[in-house]
C-alpha positions in Angstrom: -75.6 -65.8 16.2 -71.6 -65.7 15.8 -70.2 -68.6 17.7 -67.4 -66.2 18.5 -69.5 -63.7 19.9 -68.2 -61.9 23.4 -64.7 -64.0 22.6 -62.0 -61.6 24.0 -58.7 -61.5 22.3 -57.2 -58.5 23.3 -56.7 -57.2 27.1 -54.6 -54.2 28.3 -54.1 -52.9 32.1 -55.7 -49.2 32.0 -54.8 -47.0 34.9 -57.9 -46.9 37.5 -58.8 -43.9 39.3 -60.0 -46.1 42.1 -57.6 -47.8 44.1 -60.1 -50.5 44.8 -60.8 -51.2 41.2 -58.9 -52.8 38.5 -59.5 -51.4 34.8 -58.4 -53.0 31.5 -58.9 -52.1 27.5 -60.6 -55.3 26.2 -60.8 -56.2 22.5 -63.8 -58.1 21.8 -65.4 -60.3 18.9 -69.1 -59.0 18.0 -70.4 -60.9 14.5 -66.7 -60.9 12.7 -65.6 -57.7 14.1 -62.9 -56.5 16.5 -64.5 -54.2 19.1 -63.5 -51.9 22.1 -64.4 -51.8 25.1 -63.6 -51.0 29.0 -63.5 -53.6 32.2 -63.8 -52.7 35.2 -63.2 -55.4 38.4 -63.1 -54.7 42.1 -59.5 -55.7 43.2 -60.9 -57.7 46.1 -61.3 -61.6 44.4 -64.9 -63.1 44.6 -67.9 -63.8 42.8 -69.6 -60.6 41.6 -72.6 -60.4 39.4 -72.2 -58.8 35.6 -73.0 -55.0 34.7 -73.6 -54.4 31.2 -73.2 -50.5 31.1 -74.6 -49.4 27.4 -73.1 -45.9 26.8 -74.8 -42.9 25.1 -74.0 -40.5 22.1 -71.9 -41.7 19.6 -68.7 -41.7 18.7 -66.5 -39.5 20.7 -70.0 -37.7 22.3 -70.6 -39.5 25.4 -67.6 -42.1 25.2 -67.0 -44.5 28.2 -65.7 -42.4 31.3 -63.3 -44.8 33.3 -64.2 -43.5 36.5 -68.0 -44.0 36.1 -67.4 -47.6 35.1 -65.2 -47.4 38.5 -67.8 -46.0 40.4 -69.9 -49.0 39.5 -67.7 -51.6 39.8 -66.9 -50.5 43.2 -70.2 -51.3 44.4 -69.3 -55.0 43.8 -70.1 -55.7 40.1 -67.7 -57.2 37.1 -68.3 -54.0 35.0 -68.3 -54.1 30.8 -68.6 -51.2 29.1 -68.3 -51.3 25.0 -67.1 -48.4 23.0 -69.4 -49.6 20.4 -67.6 -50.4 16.5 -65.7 -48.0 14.9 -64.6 -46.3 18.0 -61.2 -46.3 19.9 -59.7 -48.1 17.4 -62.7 -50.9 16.8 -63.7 -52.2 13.5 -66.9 -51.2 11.8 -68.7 -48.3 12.0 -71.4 -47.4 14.7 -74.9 -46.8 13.8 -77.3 -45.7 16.7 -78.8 -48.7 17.6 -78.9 -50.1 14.3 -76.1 -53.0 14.0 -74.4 -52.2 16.7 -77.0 -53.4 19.3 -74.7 -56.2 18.9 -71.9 -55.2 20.2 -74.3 -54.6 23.4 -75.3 -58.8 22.9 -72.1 -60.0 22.3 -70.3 -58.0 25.6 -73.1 -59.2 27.6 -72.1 -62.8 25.9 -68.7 -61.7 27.3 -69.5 -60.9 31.1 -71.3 -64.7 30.9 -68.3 -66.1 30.3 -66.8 -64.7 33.5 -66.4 -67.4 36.5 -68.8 -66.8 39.1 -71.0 -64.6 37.1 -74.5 -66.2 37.9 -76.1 -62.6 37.1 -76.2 -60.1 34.5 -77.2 -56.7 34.7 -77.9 -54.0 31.9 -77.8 -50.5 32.8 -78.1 -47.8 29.5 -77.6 -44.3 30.2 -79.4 -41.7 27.4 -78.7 -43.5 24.0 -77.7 -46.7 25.9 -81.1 -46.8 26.8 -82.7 -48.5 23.6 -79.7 -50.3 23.7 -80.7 -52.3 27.3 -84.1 -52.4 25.9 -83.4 -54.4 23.0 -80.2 -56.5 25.1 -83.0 -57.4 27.7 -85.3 -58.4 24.2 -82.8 -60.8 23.1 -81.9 -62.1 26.4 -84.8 -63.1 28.2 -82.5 -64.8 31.3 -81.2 -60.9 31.9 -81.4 -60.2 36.2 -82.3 -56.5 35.8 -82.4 -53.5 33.4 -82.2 -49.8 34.7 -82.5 -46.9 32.3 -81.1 -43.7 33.1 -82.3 -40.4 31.4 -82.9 -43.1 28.7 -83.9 -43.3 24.7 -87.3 -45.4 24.3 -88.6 -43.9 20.6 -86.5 -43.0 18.1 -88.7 -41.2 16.2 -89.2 -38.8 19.1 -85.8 -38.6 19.6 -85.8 -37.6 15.5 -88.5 -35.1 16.5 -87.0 -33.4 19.6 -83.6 -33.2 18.8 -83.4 -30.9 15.8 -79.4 -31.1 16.2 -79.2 -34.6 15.7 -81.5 -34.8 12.4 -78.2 -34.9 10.4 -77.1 -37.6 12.1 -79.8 -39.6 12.4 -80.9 -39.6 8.3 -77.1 -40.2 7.9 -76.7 -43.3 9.8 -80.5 -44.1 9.6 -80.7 -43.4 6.1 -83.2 -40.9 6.1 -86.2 -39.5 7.9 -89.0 -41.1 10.3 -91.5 -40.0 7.5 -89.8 -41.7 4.8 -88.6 -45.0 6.2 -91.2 -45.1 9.8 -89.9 -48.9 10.1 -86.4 -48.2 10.2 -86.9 -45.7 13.2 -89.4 -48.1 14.8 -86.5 -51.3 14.2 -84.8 -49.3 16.3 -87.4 -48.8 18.9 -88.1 -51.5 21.5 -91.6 -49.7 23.0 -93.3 -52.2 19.9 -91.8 -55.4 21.3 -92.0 -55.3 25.0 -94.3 -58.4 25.5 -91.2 -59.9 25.0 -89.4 -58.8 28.1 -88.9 -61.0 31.5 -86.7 -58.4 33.2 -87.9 -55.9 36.2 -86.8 -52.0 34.5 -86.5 -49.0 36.8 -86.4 -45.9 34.7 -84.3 -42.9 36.1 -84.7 -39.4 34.8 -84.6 -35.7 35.1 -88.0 -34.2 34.7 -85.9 -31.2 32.9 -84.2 -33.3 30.6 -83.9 -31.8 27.3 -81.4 -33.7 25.7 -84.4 -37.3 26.2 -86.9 -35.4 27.1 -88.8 -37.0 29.9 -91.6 -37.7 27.9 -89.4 -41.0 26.8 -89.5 -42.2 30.5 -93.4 -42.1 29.9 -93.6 -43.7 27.1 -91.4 -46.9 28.0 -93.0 -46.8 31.8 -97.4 -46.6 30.0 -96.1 -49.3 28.2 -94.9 -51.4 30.5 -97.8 -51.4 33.1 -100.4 -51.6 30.4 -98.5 -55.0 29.9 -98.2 -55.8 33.4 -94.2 -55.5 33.5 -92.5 -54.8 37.2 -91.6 -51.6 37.1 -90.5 -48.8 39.2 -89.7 -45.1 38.2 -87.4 -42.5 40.0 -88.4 -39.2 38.3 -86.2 -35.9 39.6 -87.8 -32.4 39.2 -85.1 -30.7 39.9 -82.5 -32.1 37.4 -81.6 -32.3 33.7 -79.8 -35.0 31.7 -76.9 -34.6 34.0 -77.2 -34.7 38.2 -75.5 -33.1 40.7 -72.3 -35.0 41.7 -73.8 -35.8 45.6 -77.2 -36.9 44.2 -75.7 -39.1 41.4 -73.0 -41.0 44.3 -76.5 -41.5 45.7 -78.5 -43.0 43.1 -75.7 -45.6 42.0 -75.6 -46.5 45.4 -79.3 -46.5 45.5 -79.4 -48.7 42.2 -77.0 -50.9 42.6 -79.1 -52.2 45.7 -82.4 -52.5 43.6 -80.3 -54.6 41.0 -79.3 -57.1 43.8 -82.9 -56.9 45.4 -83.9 -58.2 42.0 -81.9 -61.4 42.5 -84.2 -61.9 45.7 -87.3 -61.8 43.9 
């Protein structure tokens, strides 16, 4: 790994739709290139654990939202949140979980390096998922991982998501039955004996941009290993939740990420 990994170079003020929460533009170092990404720090000084948030989509589909990283930053966490390379200005290009799981490694490098920051977090929302699979894979010390309508096979993702197929033999380079090992390099179901982290697995039974059928797959897999885990499955909702009922669940969450610390 790149000494210079999670090195910050670059940091801008950003305006913060919190008044409780300070927001700046960070450039970052991830294996040689310059990266984006958003911070997010409650105003009040203290020590605060990390909060790796691992976006979805790509590119300008599903960017970071500065008033979600707000939101949970304002429940008393030092929030990162990279753009992923190639975006906002970044070098490189993004590749859905391909290289660019290490711009997920080296900002999680980066909220270590804070003062005070004992814990860690990873929280992945839809494509972020895999991406706090695989961060928790290669960082065994992580405190907690929470996955939120969350990715956990690309190859199913290949199979549901007819609108995506273009993209995904583009940046993939080609299809699951083809090249199976480049889909399943980019699947952490196969490598979950490696994991020390507790995972709670949030999603919407009506999901049909991950279908929930991802949340079953990642949550089989886990017990049949014996890995803590706890599931929060919603009949009622889709990818996206209600504005009342998500305020709940962050609140919800962010108190099962610092129960974990307990354990």
């Amino acid at each position: 790994m790149n000494k210079q990994n999670g090195k910050m170079i670059e940091v801008h003020r950003f305006p913060s739709p919190n008044p409780n929460v300070e927001l700046k533009e960070i450039t970052y170092l991830s294996n040689g290139l310059k990266v984006k990404g958003m911070l997010a720090e409650p105003k009040i000084k203290g020590n605060y654990d990390g909060f790796l948030y691992l976006r979805g989509g790509i590119k300008n589909v599903g960017m970071v939202r500065p008033a979600r990283i707000a939101q949970f930053a304002s429940e008393g966490f030092i929030v990162f949140a990279p753009f992923y390379r190639g975006n906002r200005g970044g070098e490189g290009n993004e590749d859905f979980a391909g290289d660019d799981r290490e711009d997920a490694f080296s900002a999680y490098l980066l909220l270590k390096s804070f003062p005070g920051v004992a814990n860690v977090h990873v929280f992945g929302f839809s494509r972020g998922g895999v991406m706090a699979l695989m961060t928790g894979l290669k960082f065994p010390e992580v405190t907690s991982i929470v996955t939120w309508g969350g990715v956990s096979d690309m190859t199913l993702t290949y199979e549901e998501r007819k609108d995506l197929r273009k993209m995904l033999k583009r940046v993939i380079g080609g299809t699951p039955g083809k090249y199976p090992e480049r889909y399943e390099a980019r699947t952490p179901l196969y490598e979950l004996e490696k994991l020390k982290a507790p995972v709670l697995i949030i999603h919407g039974v009506n999901d049909h941009n991950v279908s929930v059928e991802h949340a079953y797959r990642l949550e089989r897999r886990l017990k049949s290993l014996k890995k803590p885990v706890e599931s929060w499955y919603f009949n009622d909702f889709t990818h996206y939740f209600p504005p009342v009922v998500n305020r709940k669940i962050v609140k919800d969450l962010s108190k099962w990420m610092k129960f974990q610390i307990k354990r």
